[in-house]
C-alpha positions in Angstrom: 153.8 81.8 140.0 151.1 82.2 138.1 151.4 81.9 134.1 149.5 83.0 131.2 149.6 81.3 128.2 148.0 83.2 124.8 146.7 80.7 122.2 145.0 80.6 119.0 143.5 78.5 116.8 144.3 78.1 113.3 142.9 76.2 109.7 144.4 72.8 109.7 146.6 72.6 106.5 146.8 69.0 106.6 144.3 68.6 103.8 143.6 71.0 100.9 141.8 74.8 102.2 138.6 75.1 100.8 137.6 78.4 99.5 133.9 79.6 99.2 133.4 83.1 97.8 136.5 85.9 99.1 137.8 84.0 101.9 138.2 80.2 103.6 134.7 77.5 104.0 135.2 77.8 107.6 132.4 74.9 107.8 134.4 72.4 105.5 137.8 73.3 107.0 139.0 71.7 110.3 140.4 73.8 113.2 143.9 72.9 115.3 146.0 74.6 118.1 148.6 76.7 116.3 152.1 74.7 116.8 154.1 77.1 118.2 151.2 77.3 121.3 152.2 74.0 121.5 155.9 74.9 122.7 154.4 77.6 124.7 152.1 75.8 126.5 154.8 72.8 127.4 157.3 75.6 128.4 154.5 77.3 131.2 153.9 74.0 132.1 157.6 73.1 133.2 157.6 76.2 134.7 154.9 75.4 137.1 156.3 71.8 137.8 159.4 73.1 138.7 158.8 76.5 140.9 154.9 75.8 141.4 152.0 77.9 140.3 149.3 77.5 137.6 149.1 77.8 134.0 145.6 79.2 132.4 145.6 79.4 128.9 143.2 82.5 127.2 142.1 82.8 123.9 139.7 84.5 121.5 136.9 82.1 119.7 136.5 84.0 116.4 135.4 81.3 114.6 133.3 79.1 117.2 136.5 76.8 117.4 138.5 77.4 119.6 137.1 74.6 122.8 138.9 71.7 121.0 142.4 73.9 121.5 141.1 74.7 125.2 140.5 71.0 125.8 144.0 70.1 124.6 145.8 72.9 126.2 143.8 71.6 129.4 144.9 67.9 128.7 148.5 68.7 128.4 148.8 70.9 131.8 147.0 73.8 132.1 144.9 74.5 135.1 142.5 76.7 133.5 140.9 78.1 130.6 139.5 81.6 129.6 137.9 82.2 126.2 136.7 85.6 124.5 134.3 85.1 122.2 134.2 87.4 118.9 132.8 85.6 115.8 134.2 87.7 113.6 137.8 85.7 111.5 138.3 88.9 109.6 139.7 90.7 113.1 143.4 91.7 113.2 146.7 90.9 115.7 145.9 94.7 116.7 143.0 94.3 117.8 143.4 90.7 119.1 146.2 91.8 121.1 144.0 94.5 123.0 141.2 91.8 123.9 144.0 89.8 124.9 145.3 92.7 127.7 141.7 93.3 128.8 141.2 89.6 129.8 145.0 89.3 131.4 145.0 92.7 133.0 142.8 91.4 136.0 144.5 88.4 136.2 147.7 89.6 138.2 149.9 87.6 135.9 153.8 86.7 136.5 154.3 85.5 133.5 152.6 85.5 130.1 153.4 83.5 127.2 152.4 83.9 123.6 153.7 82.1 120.4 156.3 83.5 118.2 154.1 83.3 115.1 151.5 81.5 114.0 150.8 80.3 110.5 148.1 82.0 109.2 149.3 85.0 109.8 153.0 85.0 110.4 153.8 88.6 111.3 154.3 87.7 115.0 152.7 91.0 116.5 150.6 89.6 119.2 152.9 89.3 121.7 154.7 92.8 121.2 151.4 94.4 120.5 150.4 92.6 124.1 153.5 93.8 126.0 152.6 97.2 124.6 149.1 97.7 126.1 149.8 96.0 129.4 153.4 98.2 129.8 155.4 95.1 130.0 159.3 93.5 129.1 158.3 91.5 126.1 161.4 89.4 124.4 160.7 87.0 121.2 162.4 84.0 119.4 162.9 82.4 122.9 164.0 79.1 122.9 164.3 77.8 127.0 162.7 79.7 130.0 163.7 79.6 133.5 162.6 81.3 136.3 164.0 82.0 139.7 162.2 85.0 142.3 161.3 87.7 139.8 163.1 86.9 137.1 163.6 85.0 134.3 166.3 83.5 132.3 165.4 83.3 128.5 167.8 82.0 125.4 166.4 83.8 122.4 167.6 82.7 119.3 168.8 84.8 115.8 169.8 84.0 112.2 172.9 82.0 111.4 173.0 79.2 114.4 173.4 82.0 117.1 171.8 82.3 120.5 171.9 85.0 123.9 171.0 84.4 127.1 168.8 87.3 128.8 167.6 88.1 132.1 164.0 89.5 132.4 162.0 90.7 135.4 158.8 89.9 135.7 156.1 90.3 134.8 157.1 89.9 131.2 155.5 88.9 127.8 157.5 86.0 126.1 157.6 85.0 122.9 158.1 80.9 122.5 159.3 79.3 119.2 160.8 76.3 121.1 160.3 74.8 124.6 162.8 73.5 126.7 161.7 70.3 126.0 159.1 68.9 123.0 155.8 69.3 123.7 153.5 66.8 125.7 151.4 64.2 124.3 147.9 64.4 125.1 145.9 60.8 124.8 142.6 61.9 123.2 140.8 60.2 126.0 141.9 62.4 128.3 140.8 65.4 126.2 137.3 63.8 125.7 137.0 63.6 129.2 137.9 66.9 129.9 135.7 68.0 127.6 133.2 66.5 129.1 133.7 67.8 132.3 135.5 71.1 132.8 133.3 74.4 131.6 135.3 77.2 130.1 134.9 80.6 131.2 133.6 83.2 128.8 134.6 86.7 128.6 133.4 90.0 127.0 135.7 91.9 124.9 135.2 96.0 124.6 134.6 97.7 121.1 137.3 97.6 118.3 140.3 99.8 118.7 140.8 102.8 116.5 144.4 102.2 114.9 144.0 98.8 112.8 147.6 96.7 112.0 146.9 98.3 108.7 146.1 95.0 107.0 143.1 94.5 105.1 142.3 91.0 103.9 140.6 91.4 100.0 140.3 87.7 99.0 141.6 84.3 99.2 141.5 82.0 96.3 143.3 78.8 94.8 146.3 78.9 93.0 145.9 79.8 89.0 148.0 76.9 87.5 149.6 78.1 84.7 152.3 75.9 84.0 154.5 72.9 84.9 158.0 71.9 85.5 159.9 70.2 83.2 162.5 67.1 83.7 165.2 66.9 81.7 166.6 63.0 81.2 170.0 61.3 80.3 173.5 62.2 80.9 175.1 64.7 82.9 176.2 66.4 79.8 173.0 66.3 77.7 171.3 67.7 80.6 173.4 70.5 80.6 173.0 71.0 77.3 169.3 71.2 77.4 169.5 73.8 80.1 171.6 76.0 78.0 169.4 75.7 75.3 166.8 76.4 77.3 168.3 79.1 78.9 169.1 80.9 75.4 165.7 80.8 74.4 164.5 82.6 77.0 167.1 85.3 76.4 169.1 84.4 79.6 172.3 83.2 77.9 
């Protein structure tokens, strides 16, 4: 069985973004493994403990960035890992998604896992836009993966607490928001040691394709404060009151 697993990198929003001119520092602003590839990586991983196989992990450098994800995908189970180097943050899932094909097409993939979404994005196209270019299955929002011969049993979830169970034939494209069981810890000492020892394999990537996601990024910039909330103190009653008032001087009531 052997498994793909698409990951990106993403801004860390653990600490305040720092802008500098139209768009993000990207040398004050630290760099992490997008969560959901977390889930998916943990979910190829089970995969391969419980059929066999191996799990390489593949994913574009656009930032210079992207090793420290590599290493941690490495440390938590993968067997390998591919990276396509672009330098360029401004590219879109479009295009990201076609680089993505061109790397996996040669690899004779079973199975290829990409996240549901990731957070600096959120529109969730790379792994449709992937199926698309390599002519493949692709089912999102999946939440446990089993496989057995040349298919695989997925439960996707949808709004309102309710789930389905599919069958897909492989190869397919999956999209991961949940793995069948929580991710893997990864002691950092591990990670530094992989890091120190396993090279990642660079690949080219071909020349931009024509039709864009039609999403152009203008400018990023911090939030204009222009107010603050108010509390309102004492008694159920007064507070109540205060709305209303409140309320009527706005013209609402």
């Amino acid at each position: 069985m052997n498994i793909i697993v698409a990951i990106k990198h993403i801004p860390s929003t653990a600490d305040d973004l720092p802008v500098k001119g139209n768009n993000l520092d990207f040398d004050s602003v630290d760099f992490v493994m997008n969560e959901f590839d977390e889930q998916s990586i943990e979910q190829a991983v089970l995969i391969k403990e419980a059929v066999g196989g191996t799990v390489t992990v593949v994913g574009i450098d656009l930032i210079g960035e992207l090793d420290g994800a590599l290493y941690l995908a490495l440390a938590k189970g993968a067997d390998k890992a591919l990276k396509i180097s672009a330098d360029d943050p401004s590219v879109d899932s479009h295009q990201q998604a076609k680089w993505l094909a061109e790397a996996i097409q040669g690899l004779s993939s079973d199975l290829i896992f990409t996240s549901v979404q990731a957070s600096n994005d959120l529109d969730g196209q790379i792994g449709p836009m992937l199926a698309a270019y390599l002519d493949m299955p692709y089912i999102g929002g999946v939440s446990s993966v089993e496989v057995s011969g040349n298919t695989a049993t997925v439960n996707k979830e949808f709004a309102g607490g309710v789930g389905a169970k599919y069958a897909l034939s492989l190869p397919s494209v999956i999209g991961v928001q949940a793995s069948s069981k929580p991710p893997r810890y990864a002691p950092v000492s591990k990670v530094r040691q992989i890091a120190q020892t396993v090279k990642i394999e660079e690949l080219a990537h071909s020349a931009q394709v024509e039709n864009s996601a039609g999403l152009i990024f203008k400018k990023m910039a911090p939030l204009i404060m222009t107010g603050r909330a108010e509390m309102f103190t004492g008694s159920p009653r007064e507070v109540a009151t205060k709305i209303v008032d409140l309320l009527k001087s706005k013209g609402l009531a």
